[in-house]
N, C-alpha and C positions, 0 to 999 in steps of 0.2 A: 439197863439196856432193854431186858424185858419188858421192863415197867414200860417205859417208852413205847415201845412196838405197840403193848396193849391198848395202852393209851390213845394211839394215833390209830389203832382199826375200830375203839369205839367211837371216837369222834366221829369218823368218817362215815362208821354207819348208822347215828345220829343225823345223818344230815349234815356236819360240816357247818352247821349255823347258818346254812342257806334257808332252811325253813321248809325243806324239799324234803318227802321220803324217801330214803335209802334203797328200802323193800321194794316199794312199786317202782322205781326207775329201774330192775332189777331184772331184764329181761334177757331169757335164754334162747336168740334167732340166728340164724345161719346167714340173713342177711337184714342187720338190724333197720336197713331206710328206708325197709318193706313197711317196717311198722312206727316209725316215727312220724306222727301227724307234718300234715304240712303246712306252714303257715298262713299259707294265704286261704286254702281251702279253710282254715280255721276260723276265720277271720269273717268269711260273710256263712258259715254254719254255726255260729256262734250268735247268730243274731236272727234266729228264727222268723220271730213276731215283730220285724219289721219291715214295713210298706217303704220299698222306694220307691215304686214306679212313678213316684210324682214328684220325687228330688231333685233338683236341678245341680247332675255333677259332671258337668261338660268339663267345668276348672280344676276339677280333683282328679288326681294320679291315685288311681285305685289298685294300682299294682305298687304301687311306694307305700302307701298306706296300709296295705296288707302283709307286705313284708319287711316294713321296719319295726328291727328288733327295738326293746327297750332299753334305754339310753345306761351306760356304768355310771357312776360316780364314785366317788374316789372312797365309799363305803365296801361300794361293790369291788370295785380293784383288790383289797386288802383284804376279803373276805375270798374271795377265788385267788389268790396267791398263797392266802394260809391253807386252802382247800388243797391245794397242788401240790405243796409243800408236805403236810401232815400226809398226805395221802404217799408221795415219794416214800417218807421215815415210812409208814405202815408197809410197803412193798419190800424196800430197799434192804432195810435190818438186818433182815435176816439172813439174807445173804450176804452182808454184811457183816456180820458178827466174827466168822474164824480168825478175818485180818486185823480185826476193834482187840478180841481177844489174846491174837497173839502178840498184838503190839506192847499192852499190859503186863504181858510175862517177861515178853523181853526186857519191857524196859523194867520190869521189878529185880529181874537177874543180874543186871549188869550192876542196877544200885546197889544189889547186896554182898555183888564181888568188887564196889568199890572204882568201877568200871566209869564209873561217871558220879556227878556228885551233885546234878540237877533233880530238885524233890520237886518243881513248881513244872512237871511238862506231866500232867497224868493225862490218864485214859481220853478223861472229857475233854483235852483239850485235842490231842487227834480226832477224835467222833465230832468235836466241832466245824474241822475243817473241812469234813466229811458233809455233815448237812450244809455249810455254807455254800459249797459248792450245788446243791441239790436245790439249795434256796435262789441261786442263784437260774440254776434251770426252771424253777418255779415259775419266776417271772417271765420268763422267755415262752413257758407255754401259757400262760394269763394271757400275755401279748397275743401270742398267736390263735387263743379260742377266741378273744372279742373282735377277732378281722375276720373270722372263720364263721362265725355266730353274724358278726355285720352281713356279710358277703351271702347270708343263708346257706353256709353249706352245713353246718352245725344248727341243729334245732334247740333256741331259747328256752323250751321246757323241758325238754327231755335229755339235754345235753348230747346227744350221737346225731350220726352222720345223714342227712333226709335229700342224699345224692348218689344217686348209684355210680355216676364219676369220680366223686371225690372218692366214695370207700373201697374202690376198684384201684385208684391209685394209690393211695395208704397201703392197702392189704402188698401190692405188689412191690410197691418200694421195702416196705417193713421184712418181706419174703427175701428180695433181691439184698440187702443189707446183710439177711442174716450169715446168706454165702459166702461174703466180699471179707479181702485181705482186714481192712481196717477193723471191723466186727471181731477178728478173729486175734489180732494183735495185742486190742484191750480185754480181749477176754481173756487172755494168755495172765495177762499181768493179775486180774480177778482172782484167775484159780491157783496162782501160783502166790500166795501170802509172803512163807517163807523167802524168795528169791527177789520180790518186792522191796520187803524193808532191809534185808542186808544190799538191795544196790543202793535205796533210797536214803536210809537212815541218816537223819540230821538230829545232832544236839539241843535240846534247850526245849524252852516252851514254843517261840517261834517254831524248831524245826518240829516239835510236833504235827502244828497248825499246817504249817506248807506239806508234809506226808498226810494228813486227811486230804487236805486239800487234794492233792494229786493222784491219790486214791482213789476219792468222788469224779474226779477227773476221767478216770479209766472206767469207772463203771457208768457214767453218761456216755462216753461213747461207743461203752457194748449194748447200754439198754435205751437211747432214746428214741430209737426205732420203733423199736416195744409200744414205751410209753404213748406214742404218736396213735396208736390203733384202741385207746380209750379214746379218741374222737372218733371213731369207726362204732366203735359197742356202746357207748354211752361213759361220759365223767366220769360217775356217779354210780355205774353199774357194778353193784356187787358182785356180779356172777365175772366179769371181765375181768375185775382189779386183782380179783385171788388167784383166776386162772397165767394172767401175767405175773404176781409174783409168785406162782409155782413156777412158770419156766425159769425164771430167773433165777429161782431159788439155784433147781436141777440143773442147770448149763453151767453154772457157779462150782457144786459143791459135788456135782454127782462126779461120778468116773466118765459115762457115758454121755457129761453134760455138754459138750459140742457137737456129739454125732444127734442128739436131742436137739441142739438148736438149728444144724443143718437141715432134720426133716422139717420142724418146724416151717423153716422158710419155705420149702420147696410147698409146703403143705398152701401156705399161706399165699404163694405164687397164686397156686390152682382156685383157691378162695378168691384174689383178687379177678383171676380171668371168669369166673362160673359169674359173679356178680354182674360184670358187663353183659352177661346174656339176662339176666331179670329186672 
Protein backbone atom coordinates (compact mmCIF):
# COMPACT_ATOMS: atom_id res chain seq x y z
CA UNK A 1 0.00 0.00 0.00
CA UNK A 2 2.96 2.15 0.36
CA UNK A 3 4.23 1.07 -2.65
CA UNK A 4 1.14 2.30 -4.18
CA UNK A 5 1.06 5.76 -2.43
CA UNK A 6 4.68 6.16 -3.73
CA UNK A 7 4.01 5.38 -6.75
CA UNK A 8 0.94 7.52 -7.53
CA UNK A 9 2.92 10.83 -6.04
CA UNK A 10 5.73 10.24 -8.52
CA UNK A 11 3.60 9.83 -11.31
CA UNK A 12 1.88 12.66 -10.69
CA UNK A 13 4.81 14.79 -10.24
CA UNK A 14 6.29 13.47 -13.39
CA UNK A 15 3.70 15.07 -15.11
CA UNK A 16 0.96 12.39 -15.28
CA UNK A 17 1.94 11.70 -19.04
CA UNK A 18 0.46 14.87 -19.90
CA UNK A 19 3.96 16.20 -21.06
CA UNK A 20 3.34 19.29 -18.63
CA UNK A 21 5.80 20.14 -15.66
CA UNK A 22 4.76 19.51 -12.35
CA UNK A 23 7.21 22.14 -10.72
CA UNK A 24 6.34 25.14 -12.99
CA UNK A 25 2.48 24.52 -12.66
CA UNK A 26 3.32 24.71 -9.05
CA UNK A 27 2.33 28.08 -7.83
CA UNK A 28 1.95 29.35 -4.30
CA UNK A 29 -1.06 32.65 -4.69
CA UNK A 30 -3.63 33.68 -2.53
CA UNK A 31 -5.64 34.16 -5.49
CA UNK A 32 -4.48 31.77 -8.21
CA UNK A 33 -6.83 33.76 -11.46
CA UNK A 34 -4.59 36.57 -10.58
CA UNK A 35 -1.94 34.73 -12.20
CA UNK A 36 -3.34 32.34 -14.71
CA UNK A 37 -2.79 33.82 -18.31
CA UNK A 38 -5.87 34.59 -20.14
CA UNK A 39 -6.71 33.06 -23.13
CA UNK A 40 -7.66 35.29 -25.33
CA UNK A 41 -5.11 38.06 -24.30
CA UNK A 42 -2.75 35.01 -25.28
CA UNK A 43 -3.92 34.53 -28.40
CA UNK A 44 -3.30 37.97 -30.21
CA UNK A 45 0.13 38.46 -27.76
CA UNK A 46 1.31 35.37 -28.91
CA UNK A 47 1.51 36.72 -32.38
CA UNK A 48 3.66 39.66 -32.13
CA UNK A 49 5.20 40.07 -35.79
CA UNK A 50 1.87 40.03 -37.35
CA UNK A 51 0.41 42.80 -39.59
CA UNK A 52 -3.40 42.60 -39.70
CA UNK A 53 -4.28 45.73 -40.43
CA UNK A 54 -4.95 44.70 -43.89
CA UNK A 55 -6.80 41.25 -43.18
CA UNK A 56 -10.03 41.15 -44.08
CA UNK A 57 -11.84 39.65 -40.78
CA UNK A 58 -15.33 41.02 -40.91
CA UNK A 59 -16.41 37.00 -41.21
CA UNK A 60 -14.18 35.77 -38.29
CA UNK A 61 -15.53 35.51 -34.57
CA UNK A 62 -12.32 36.58 -33.00
CA UNK A 63 -13.57 36.13 -29.60
CA UNK A 64 -14.61 32.19 -30.60
CA UNK A 65 -11.28 32.00 -32.03
CA UNK A 66 -9.45 33.21 -29.10
CA UNK A 67 -11.03 31.30 -26.66
CA UNK A 68 -11.56 27.97 -28.09
CA UNK A 69 -10.01 25.51 -26.07
CA UNK A 70 -8.20 22.54 -27.86
CA UNK A 71 -10.51 19.86 -28.80
CA UNK A 72 -10.23 15.98 -26.23
CA UNK A 73 -9.98 12.89 -27.97
CA UNK A 74 -10.49 9.94 -26.67
CA UNK A 75 -6.52 9.83 -25.95
CA UNK A 76 -6.89 12.95 -23.99
CA UNK A 77 -10.13 11.52 -22.06
CA UNK A 78 -8.15 8.46 -20.73
CA UNK A 79 -5.11 10.29 -19.98
CA UNK A 80 -6.93 13.00 -17.63
CA UNK A 81 -9.05 10.23 -16.04
CA UNK A 82 -5.81 8.13 -14.98
CA UNK A 83 -4.58 11.71 -14.05
CA UNK A 84 -7.62 12.07 -11.50
CA UNK A 85 -7.58 8.83 -10.52
CA UNK A 86 -3.59 8.33 -9.68
CA UNK A 87 -3.73 11.61 -8.21
CA UNK A 88 -7.19 10.55 -5.73
CA UNK A 89 -4.82 6.93 -4.71
CA UNK A 90 -1.73 9.74 -3.99
CA UNK A 91 -4.22 11.97 -1.64
CA UNK A 92 -6.62 9.36 -0.56
CA UNK A 93 -4.06 6.49 0.91
CA UNK A 94 -3.07 7.68 3.47
CA UNK A 95 -5.82 8.43 5.22
CA UNK A 96 -6.88 5.65 4.15
CA UNK A 97 -4.86 3.21 5.46
CA UNK A 98 -6.07 2.56 9.46
CA UNK A 99 -9.48 1.28 7.82
CA UNK A 100 -7.25 -0.94 4.65
CA UNK A 101 -5.35 -2.11 7.76
CA UNK A 102 -7.73 -2.85 10.08
CA UNK A 103 -9.85 -4.66 7.90
CA UNK A 104 -6.71 -7.08 7.29
CA UNK A 105 -6.32 -7.95 10.96
CA UNK A 106 -9.73 -8.40 11.37
CA UNK A 107 -10.27 -10.37 8.86
CA UNK A 108 -6.87 -12.50 9.50
CA UNK A 109 -8.30 -13.10 13.18
CA UNK A 110 -11.38 -14.41 12.68
CA UNK A 111 -9.63 -16.91 9.90
CA UNK A 112 -7.45 -18.01 12.71
CA UNK A 113 -10.18 -18.59 15.23
CA UNK A 114 -12.03 -20.43 12.52
CA UNK A 115 -14.51 -17.72 12.50
CA UNK A 116 -14.94 -17.88 8.91
CA UNK A 117 -13.47 -20.20 6.40
CA UNK A 118 -13.09 -17.62 3.30
CA UNK A 119 -9.17 -17.33 2.16
CA UNK A 120 -10.16 -15.77 -1.31
CA UNK A 121 -11.63 -11.93 0.29
CA UNK A 122 -7.96 -10.49 1.23
CA UNK A 123 -6.96 -7.03 1.66
CA UNK A 124 -6.74 -6.23 -2.15
CA UNK A 125 -9.94 -7.04 -2.75
CA UNK A 126 -11.48 -4.35 -0.06
CA UNK A 127 -8.72 -1.63 -1.33
CA UNK A 128 -10.29 -2.39 -4.74
CA UNK A 129 -13.53 -1.52 -4.02
CA UNK A 130 -12.02 1.49 -2.40
CA UNK A 131 -10.33 2.87 -5.72
CA UNK A 132 -13.35 1.66 -7.83
CA UNK A 133 -15.25 3.97 -6.23
CA UNK A 134 -12.66 6.85 -6.47
CA UNK A 135 -12.32 5.68 -10.20
CA UNK A 136 -15.47 5.98 -10.51
CA UNK A 137 -15.32 9.93 -9.16
CA UNK A 138 -12.40 10.18 -11.64
CA UNK A 139 -14.59 10.38 -14.26
CA UNK A 140 -17.13 12.45 -12.92
CA UNK A 141 -14.24 15.20 -12.47
CA UNK A 142 -12.69 14.48 -16.33
CA UNK A 143 -16.38 15.38 -17.19
CA UNK A 144 -16.62 18.25 -15.39
CA UNK A 145 -12.77 19.93 -16.13
CA UNK A 146 -13.65 19.54 -20.06
CA UNK A 147 -17.13 21.76 -19.65
CA UNK A 148 -15.13 23.97 -17.13
CA UNK A 149 -11.84 24.22 -19.48
CA UNK A 150 -14.84 24.47 -22.67
CA UNK A 151 -16.81 27.14 -20.77
CA UNK A 152 -13.08 29.09 -20.06
CA UNK A 153 -13.49 29.07 -16.56
CA UNK A 154 -10.48 26.68 -16.15
CA UNK A 155 -7.30 27.65 -18.09
CA UNK A 156 -6.06 24.88 -20.82
CA UNK A 157 -2.49 25.50 -19.86
CA UNK A 158 -2.22 25.88 -16.53
CA UNK A 159 -5.14 23.99 -15.46
CA UNK A 160 -6.81 26.54 -12.29
CA UNK A 161 -9.39 28.73 -12.15
CA UNK A 162 -8.75 32.33 -14.70
CA UNK A 163 -12.26 33.62 -12.95
CA UNK A 164 -12.68 35.40 -10.09
CA UNK A 165 -16.39 34.27 -10.04
CA UNK A 166 -15.93 30.83 -10.45
CA UNK A 167 -12.98 30.66 -7.52
CA UNK A 168 -15.13 32.80 -5.32
CA UNK A 169 -17.85 30.32 -5.69
CA UNK A 170 -15.78 27.09 -5.31
CA UNK A 171 -13.85 28.56 -2.28
CA UNK A 172 -17.39 29.41 -0.58
CA UNK A 173 -19.18 26.29 -1.40
CA UNK A 174 -16.13 24.08 -0.49
CA UNK A 175 -16.09 26.56 3.05
CA UNK A 176 -20.07 26.22 3.36
CA UNK A 177 -19.78 22.27 2.94
CA UNK A 178 -17.15 21.85 5.32
CA UNK A 179 -19.86 23.20 8.17
CA UNK A 180 -22.91 21.18 6.87
CA UNK A 181 -24.60 17.95 8.53
CA UNK A 182 -23.83 15.81 5.49
CA UNK A 183 -19.80 16.60 5.62
CA UNK A 184 -19.93 15.78 9.11
CA UNK A 185 -21.94 12.40 8.98
CA UNK A 186 -19.41 10.82 6.57
CA UNK A 187 -16.73 12.05 8.30
CA UNK A 188 -18.02 10.28 11.42
CA UNK A 189 -17.99 6.99 9.54
CA UNK A 190 -14.01 7.93 8.32
CA UNK A 191 -12.68 8.41 11.69
CA UNK A 192 -14.49 5.81 13.19
CA UNK A 193 -12.88 2.34 11.44
CA UNK A 194 -13.52 0.16 14.07
CA UNK A 195 -17.58 0.87 14.32
CA UNK A 196 -17.59 0.91 10.44
CA UNK A 197 -16.83 -2.75 9.80
CA UNK A 198 -18.47 -4.34 12.80
CA UNK A 199 -21.93 -2.41 11.46
CA UNK A 200 -20.85 -3.14 7.78
CA UNK A 201 -19.07 -6.34 7.70
CA UNK A 202 -20.06 -8.85 4.89
CA UNK A 203 -18.76 -12.30 4.16
CA UNK A 204 -16.79 -13.51 1.08
CA UNK A 205 -14.88 -11.80 -1.48
CA UNK A 206 -17.99 -10.01 -2.75
CA UNK A 207 -18.72 -8.60 0.74
CA UNK A 208 -15.17 -7.51 0.80
CA UNK A 209 -15.63 -5.50 -2.51
CA UNK A 210 -19.25 -3.92 -1.51
CA UNK A 211 -17.15 -2.68 2.27
CA UNK A 212 -14.33 -0.81 0.02
CA UNK A 213 -16.84 0.15 -1.95
CA UNK A 214 -18.86 1.81 0.57
CA UNK A 215 -16.05 3.06 2.34
CA UNK A 216 -14.83 5.00 -0.88
CA UNK A 217 -18.33 5.87 -0.71
CA UNK A 218 -18.08 7.88 2.66
CA UNK A 219 -14.84 9.35 2.05
CA UNK A 220 -16.18 11.03 -1.54
CA UNK A 221 -18.71 12.62 0.24
CA UNK A 222 -16.54 13.98 3.18
CA UNK A 223 -13.71 14.99 0.65
CA UNK A 224 -15.20 16.08 -2.73
CA UNK A 225 -15.67 19.40 -1.67
CA UNK A 226 -11.96 19.48 -1.21
CA UNK A 227 -11.12 17.91 -4.29
CA UNK A 228 -13.48 20.61 -6.32
CA UNK A 229 -10.72 23.59 -5.06
CA UNK A 230 -7.78 21.98 -7.30
CA UNK A 231 -9.82 23.68 -9.99
CA UNK A 232 -9.40 26.81 -7.90
CA UNK A 233 -5.17 26.29 -7.33
CA UNK A 234 -4.44 24.55 -10.33
CA UNK A 235 -4.82 20.15 -11.31
CA UNK A 236 -1.56 19.83 -11.44
CA UNK A 237 -0.42 21.95 -8.60
CA UNK A 238 1.87 20.55 -6.28
CA UNK A 239 1.70 22.97 -3.70
CA UNK A 240 -2.41 22.50 -3.53
CA UNK A 241 -2.47 18.64 -3.87
CA UNK A 242 -0.23 17.93 -0.67
CA UNK A 243 -1.77 20.90 1.16
CA UNK A 244 -5.33 19.06 0.46
CA UNK A 245 -4.09 15.75 1.45
CA UNK A 246 -2.76 17.25 4.66
CA UNK A 247 -6.14 18.25 5.63
CA UNK A 248 -7.50 15.21 4.78
CA UNK A 249 -5.03 13.42 6.22
CA UNK A 250 -5.57 15.58 9.91
CA UNK A 251 -9.75 15.76 9.77
CA UNK A 252 -9.38 11.77 9.33
CA UNK A 253 -6.93 10.71 11.75
CA UNK A 254 -6.12 13.56 14.18
CA UNK A 255 -8.17 14.01 17.53
CA UNK A 256 -8.68 17.60 16.61
CA UNK A 257 -9.55 16.50 12.89
CA UNK A 258 -13.23 18.18 12.64
CA UNK A 259 -12.61 21.20 14.73
CA UNK A 260 -9.53 21.47 11.75
CA UNK A 261 -11.99 20.98 9.27
CA UNK A 262 -14.56 23.33 10.75
CA UNK A 263 -11.95 26.37 10.68
CA UNK A 264 -10.85 25.22 7.60
CA UNK A 265 -14.26 26.21 6.11
CA UNK A 266 -14.94 29.13 7.76
CA UNK A 267 -11.41 30.05 6.76
CA UNK A 268 -12.19 29.24 3.28
CA UNK A 269 -15.58 31.17 3.41
CA UNK A 270 -13.51 34.45 4.10
CA UNK A 271 -11.03 33.26 0.91
CA UNK A 272 -14.01 33.01 -1.18
CA UNK A 273 -15.54 36.45 -0.12
CA UNK A 274 -11.81 38.60 -0.21
CA UNK A 275 -11.60 36.96 -3.91
CA UNK A 276 -14.77 38.73 -5.08
CA UNK A 277 -13.23 42.07 -4.11
CA UNK A 278 -9.89 41.37 -6.50
Amino acid sequence: MVALCLLAWLYIVAGAGLGMNAWEMSRLALFPHLQTPNTTSDMTSDMPGMDMSGMDMSGMDMSAMATEPPAWGGANWALMIAMWWVMMIAMMSPSAAPTILLYARVHRHALAKGQIQDKLAPTGVFMAGYLLVWLGFSVAATALHWLLEREAFVSATMMSSQSHWFSAVVLIGAGLYQLSRFKNACLSHCRAPTAFLARHWRPHAVGALRLGALHGAFCVGCCWMLMALLFVGGIMNLVWIAALAILVLVEKLFPAGPWVGRAAGIALIAWGGATLLV
